[in-house]
LUMTOR-453974 format. One record per residue: residue number from 1; x, y negated, z negated of N, C-alpha, C, O in turn. Coordinates in steps of 0.1 Angstrom, whole numbers, plus 2048, in hexadecimal, padded with zeros to 3 digits. Layout:
# residues N
+-----+-----+-----+-----+------+------+------+-----+-----+-----+-----+-----+-----+
| num | nc1 | nc2 | nc3 | cac1 | cac2 | cac3 | cc1 | cc2 | cc3 | oc1 | oc2 | oc3 |
+-----+-----+-----+-----+------+------+------+-----+-----+-----+-----+-----+-----+
| NUM |   X |   Y |   Z |    X |    Y |    Z |   X |   Y |   Z |   X |   Y |   Z |
...
+-----+-----+-----+-----+------+------+------+-----+-----+-----+-----+-----+-----+
//
This chain:
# residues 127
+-----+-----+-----+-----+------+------+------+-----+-----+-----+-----+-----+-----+
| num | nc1 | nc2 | nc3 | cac1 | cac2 | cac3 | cc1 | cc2 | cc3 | oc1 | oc2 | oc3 |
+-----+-----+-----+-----+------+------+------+-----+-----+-----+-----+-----+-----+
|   1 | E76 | 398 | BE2 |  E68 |  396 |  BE7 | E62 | 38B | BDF | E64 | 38A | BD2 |
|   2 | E5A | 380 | BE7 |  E53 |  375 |  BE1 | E44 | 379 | BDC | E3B | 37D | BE4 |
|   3 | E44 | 379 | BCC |  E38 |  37C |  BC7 | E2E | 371 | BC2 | E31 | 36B | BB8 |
|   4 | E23 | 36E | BCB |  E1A |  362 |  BC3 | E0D | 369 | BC0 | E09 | 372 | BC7 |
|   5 | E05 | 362 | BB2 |  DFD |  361 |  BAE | DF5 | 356 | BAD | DF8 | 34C | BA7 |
|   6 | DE6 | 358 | BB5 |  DDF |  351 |  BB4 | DD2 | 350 | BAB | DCB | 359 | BAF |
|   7 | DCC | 34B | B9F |  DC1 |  34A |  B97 | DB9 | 342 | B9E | DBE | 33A | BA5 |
|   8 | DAA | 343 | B9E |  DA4 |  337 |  B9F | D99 | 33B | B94 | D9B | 346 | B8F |
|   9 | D90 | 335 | B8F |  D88 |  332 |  B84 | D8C | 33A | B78 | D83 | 33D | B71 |
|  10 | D96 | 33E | B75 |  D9B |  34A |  B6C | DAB | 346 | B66 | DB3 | 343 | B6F |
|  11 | DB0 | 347 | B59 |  DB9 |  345 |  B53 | DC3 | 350 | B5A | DBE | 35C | B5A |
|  12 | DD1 | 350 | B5F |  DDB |  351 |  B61 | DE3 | 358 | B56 | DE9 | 350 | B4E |
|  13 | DE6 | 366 | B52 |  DE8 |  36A |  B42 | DF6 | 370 | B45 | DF9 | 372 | B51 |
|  14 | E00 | 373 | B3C |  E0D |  37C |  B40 | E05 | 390 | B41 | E0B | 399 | B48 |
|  15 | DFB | 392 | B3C |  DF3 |  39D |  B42 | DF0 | 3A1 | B4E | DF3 | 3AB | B54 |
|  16 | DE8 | 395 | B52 |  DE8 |  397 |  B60 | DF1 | 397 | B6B | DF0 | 39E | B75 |
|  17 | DFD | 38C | B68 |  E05 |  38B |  B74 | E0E | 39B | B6E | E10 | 3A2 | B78 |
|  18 | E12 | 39F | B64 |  E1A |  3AA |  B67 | E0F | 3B6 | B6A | E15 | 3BE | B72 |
|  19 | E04 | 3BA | B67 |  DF8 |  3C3 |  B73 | DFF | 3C3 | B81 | E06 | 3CC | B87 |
|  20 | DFC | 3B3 | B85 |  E01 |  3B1 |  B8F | E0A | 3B6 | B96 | E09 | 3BE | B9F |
|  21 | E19 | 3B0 | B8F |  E25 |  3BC |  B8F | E27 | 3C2 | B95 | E2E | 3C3 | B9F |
|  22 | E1E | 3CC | B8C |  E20 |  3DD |  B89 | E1B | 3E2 | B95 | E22 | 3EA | B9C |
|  23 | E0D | 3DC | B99 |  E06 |  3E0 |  BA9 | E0C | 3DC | BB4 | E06 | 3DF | BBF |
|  24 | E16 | 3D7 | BB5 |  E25 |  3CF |  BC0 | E28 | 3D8 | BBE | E25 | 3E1 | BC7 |
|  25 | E31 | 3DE | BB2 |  E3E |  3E8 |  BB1 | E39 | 3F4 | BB7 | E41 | 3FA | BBE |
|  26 | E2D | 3F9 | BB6 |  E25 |  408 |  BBB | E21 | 401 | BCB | E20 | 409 | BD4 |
|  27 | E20 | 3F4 | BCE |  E20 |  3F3 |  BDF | E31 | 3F5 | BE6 | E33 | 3FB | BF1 |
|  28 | E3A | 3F1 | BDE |  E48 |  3F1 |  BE0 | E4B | 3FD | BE0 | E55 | 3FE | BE7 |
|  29 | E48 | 409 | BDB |  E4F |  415 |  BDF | E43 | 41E | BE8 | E45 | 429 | BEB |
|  30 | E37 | 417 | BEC |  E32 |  420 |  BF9 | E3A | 419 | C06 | E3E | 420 | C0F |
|  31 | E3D | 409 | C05 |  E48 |  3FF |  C12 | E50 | 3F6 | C0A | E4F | 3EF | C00 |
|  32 | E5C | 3FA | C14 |  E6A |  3F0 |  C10 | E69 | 3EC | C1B | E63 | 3F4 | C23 |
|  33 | E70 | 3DF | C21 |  E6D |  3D6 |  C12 | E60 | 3C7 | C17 | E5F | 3BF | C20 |
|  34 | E59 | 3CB | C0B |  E4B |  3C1 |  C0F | E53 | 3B0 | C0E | E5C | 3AF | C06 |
|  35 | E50 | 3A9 | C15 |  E57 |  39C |  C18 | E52 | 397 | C0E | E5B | 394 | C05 |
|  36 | E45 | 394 | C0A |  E3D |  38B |  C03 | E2F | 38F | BFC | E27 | 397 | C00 |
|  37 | E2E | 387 | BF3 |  E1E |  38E |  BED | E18 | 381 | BE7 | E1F | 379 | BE2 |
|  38 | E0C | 381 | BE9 |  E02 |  377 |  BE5 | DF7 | 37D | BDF | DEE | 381 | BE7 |
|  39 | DF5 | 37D | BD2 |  DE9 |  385 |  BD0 | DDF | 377 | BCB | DE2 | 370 | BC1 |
|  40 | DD4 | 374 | BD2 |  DCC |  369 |  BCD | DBE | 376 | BC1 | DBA | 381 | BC4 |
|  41 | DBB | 36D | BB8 |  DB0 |  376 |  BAD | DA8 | 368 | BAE | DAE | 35E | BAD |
|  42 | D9B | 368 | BAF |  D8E |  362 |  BAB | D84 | 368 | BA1 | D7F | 373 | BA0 |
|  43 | D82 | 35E | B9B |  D76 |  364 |  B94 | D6C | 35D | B99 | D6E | 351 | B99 |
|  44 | D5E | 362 | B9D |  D53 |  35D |  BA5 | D4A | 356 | B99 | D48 | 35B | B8E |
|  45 | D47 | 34F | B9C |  D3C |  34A |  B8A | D2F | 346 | B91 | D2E | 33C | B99 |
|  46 | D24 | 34E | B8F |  D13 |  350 |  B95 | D0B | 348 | B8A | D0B | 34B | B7E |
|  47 | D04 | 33D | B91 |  CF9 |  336 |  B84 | CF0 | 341 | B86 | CE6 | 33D | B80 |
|  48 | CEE | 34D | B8B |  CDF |  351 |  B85 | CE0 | 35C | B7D | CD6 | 362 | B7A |
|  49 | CED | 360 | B7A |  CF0 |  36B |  B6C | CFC | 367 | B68 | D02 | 35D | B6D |
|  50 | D01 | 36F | B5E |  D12 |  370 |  B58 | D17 | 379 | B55 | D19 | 37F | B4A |
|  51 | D1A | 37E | B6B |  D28 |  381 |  B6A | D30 | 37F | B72 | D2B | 379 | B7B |
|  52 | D39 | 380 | B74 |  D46 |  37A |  B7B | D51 | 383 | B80 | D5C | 385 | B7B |
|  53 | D4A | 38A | B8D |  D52 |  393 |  B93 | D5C | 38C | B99 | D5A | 380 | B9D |
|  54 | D66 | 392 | B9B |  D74 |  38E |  BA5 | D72 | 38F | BB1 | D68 | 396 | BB5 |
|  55 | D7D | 388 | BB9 |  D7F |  38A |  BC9 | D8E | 387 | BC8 | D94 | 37D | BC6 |
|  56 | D94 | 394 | BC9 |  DA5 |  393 |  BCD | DAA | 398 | BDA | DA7 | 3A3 | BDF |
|  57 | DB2 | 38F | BDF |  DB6 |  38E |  BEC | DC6 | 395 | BE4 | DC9 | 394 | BD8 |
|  58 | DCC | 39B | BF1 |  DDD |  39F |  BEF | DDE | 39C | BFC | DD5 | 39D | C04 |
|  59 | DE7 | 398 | BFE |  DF0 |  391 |  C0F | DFE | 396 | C0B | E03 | 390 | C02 |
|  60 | E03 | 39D | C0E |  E0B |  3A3 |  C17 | E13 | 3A3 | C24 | E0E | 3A6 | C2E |
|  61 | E21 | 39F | C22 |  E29 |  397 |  C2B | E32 | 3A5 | C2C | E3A | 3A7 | C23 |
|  62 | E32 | 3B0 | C39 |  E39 |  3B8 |  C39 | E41 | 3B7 | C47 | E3C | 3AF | C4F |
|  63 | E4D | 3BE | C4B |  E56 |  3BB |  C59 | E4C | 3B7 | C5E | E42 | 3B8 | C56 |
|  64 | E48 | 3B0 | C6F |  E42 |  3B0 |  C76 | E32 | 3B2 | C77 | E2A | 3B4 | C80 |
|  65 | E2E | 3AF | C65 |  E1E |  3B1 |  C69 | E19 | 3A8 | C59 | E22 | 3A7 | C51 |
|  66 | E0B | 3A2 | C55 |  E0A |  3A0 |  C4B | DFC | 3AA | C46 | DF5 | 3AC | C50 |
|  67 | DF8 | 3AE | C3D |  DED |  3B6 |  C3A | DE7 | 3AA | C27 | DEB | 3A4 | C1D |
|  68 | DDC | 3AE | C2F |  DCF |  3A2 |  C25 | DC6 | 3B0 | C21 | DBF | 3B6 | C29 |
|  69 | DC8 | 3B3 | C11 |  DBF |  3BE |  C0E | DB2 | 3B3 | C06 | DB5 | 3A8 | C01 |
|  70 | DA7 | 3B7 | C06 |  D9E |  3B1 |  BFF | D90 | 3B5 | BFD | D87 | 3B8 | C05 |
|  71 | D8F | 3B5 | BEA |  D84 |  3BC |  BE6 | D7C | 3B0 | BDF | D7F | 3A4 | BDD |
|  72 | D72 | 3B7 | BDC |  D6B |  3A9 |  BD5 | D60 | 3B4 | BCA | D5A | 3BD | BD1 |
|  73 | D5E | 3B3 | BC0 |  D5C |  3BF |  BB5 | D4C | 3B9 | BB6 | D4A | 3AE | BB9 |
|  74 | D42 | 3C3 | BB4 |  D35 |  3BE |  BB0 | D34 | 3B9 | BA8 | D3E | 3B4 | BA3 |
|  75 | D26 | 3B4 | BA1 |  D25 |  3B0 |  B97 | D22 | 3B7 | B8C | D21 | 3AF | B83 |
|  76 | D20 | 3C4 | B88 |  D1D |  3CD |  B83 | D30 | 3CF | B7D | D32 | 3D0 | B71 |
|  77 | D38 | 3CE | B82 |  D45 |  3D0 |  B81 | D4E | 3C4 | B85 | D51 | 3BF | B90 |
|  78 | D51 | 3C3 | B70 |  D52 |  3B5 |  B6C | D62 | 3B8 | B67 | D67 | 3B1 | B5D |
|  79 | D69 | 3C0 | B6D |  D7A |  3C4 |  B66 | D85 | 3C6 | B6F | D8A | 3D0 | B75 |
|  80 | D89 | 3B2 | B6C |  D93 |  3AF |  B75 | D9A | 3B9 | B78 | D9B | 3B9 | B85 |
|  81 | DA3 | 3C5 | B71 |  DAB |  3CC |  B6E | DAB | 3D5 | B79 | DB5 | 3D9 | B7F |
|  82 | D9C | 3D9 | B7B |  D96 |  3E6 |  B80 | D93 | 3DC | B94 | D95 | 3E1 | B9F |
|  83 | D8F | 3D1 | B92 |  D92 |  3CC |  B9C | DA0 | 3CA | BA1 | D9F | 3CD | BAD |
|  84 | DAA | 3C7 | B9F |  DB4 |  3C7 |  BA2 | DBB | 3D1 | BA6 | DC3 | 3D1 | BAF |
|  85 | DB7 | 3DF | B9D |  DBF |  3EF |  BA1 | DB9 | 3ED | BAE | DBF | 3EC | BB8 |
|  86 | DA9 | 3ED | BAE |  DA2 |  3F2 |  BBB | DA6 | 3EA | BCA | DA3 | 3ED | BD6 |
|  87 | DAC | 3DF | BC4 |  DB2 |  3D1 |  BD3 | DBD | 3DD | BD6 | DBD | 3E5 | BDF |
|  88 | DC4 | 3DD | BCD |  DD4 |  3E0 |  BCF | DD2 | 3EE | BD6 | DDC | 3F1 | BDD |
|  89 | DC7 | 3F8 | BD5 |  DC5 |  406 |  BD8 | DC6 | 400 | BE8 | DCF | 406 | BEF |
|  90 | DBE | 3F6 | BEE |  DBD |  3F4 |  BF9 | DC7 | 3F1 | BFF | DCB | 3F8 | C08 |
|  91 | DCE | 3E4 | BFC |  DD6 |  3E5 |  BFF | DE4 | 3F2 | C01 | DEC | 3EE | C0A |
|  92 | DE8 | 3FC | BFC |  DEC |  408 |  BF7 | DE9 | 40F | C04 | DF2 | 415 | C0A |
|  93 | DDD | 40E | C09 |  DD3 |  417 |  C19 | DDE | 411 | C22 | DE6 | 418 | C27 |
|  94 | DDC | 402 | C23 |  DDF |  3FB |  C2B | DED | 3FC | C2E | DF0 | 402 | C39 |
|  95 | DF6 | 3F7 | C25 |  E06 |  3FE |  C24 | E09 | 409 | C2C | E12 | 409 | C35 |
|  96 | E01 | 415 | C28 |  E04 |  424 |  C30 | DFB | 422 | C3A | DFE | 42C | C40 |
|  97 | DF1 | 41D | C41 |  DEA |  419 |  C4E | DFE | 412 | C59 | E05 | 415 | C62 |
|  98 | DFE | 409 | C50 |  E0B |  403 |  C5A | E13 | 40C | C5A | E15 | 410 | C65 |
|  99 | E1D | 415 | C4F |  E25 |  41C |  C4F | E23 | 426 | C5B | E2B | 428 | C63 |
| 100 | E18 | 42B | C5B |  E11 |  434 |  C66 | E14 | 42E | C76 | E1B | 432 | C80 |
| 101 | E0C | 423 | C73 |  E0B |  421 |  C82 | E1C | 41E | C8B | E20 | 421 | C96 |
| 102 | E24 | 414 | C7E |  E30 |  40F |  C84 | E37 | 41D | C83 | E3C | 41E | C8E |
| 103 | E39 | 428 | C7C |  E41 |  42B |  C79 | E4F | 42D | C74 | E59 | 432 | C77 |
| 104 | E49 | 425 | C67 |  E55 |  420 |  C60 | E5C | 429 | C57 | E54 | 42F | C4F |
| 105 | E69 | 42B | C55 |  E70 |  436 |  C50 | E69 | 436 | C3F | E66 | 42B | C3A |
| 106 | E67 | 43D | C3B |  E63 |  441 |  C29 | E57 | 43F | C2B | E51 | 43F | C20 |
| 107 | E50 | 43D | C34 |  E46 |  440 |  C32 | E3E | 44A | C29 | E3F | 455 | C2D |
| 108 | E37 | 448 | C1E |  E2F |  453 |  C14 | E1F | 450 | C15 | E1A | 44A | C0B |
| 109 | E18 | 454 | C1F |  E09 |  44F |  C23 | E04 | 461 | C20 | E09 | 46C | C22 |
| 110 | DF6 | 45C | C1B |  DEB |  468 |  C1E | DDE | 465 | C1C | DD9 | 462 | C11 |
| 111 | DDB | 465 | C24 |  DCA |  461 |  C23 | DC9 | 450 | C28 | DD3 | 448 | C28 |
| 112 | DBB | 44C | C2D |  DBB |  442 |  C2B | DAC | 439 | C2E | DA5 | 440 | C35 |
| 113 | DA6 | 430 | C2B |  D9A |  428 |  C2B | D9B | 41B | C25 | D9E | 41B | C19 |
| 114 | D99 | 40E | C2B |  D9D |  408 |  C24 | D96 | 3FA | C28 | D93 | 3F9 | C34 |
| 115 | D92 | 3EE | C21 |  D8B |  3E1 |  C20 | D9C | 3DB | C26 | DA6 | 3DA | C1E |
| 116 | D9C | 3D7 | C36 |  DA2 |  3CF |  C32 | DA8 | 3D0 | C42 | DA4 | 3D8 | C4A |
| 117 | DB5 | 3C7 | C44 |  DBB |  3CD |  C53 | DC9 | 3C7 | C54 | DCE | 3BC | C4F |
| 118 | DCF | 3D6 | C5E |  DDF |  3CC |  C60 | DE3 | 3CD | C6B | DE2 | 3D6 | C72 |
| 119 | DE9 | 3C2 | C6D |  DED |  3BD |  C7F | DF7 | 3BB | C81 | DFE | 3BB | C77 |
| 120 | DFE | 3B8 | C90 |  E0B |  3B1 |  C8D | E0A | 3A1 | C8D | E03 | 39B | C95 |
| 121 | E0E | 39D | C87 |  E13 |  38D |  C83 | E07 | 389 | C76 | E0B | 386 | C6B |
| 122 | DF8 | 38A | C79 |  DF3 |  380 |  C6D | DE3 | 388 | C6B | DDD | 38F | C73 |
| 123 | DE1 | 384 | C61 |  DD2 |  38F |  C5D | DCA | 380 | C54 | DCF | 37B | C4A |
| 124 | DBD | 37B | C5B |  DB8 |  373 |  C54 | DB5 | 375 | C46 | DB9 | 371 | C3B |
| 125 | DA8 | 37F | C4A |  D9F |  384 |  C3F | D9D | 392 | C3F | DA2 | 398 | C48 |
| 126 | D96 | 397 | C36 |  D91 |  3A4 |  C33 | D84 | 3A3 | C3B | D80 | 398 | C3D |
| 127 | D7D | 3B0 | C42 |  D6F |  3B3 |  C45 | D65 | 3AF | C39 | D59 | 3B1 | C3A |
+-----+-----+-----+-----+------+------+------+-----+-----+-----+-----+-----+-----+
//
């Protein structure tokens, strides 16, 4: 599987990209096998206070479909970390939303709600 990482206003650390990883490896055992992953991270920078919530996109290149999970943290909640579990949760919905609908063998889904959508061939953006 091709794994990219995108930064924008924010330093690029060996912390984050193995987070990163680790939130692939727990998408890899709810679907085999994800083709590709793109996780873009922003950090938003506001002239009329200081703080600097995130906006992380995950794109997801699986058989026959791609899935774009995407959260974007208030401003009140300022921890990349905690933003990033909460992308990856969605994405996580989304995964078992397709495993469901395609009916794909290993499927392990329960429950679901989720920021975001999956189609067959291409998923622009998040709602």
């Amino acid at each position: 599987m091709r794994l990219r990482v995108t930064c924008e206003n924010l330093q690029r650390t060996p912390a984050l990209e193995s987070s990163v990883r680790d939130h692939v490896r727990m998408l890899e055992e709810i679907h085999r096998p994800i083709l590709g992953c793109h996780v873009i991270i922003e950090r938003s920078v506001f002239a009329h206070n200081e703080t600097f919530p995130f906006d992380i996109t995950v794109e997801l290149k699986v058989t026959g479909c791609e899935i774009c999970a995407h959260r974007a943290s208030r401003e009140d909640q300022c921890d990349l970390y905690v933003a990033l579990r909460d992308t990856f949760e969605v994405a996580k919905r989304l995964l078992q939303d397709h495993e469901r609908a395609c009916g794909c063998l290993g499927a392990r889904a329960s429950g679901f709600a989720a920021e975001g959508r999956a189609r067959p061939v291409t998923i622009n953006a998040s709602p």
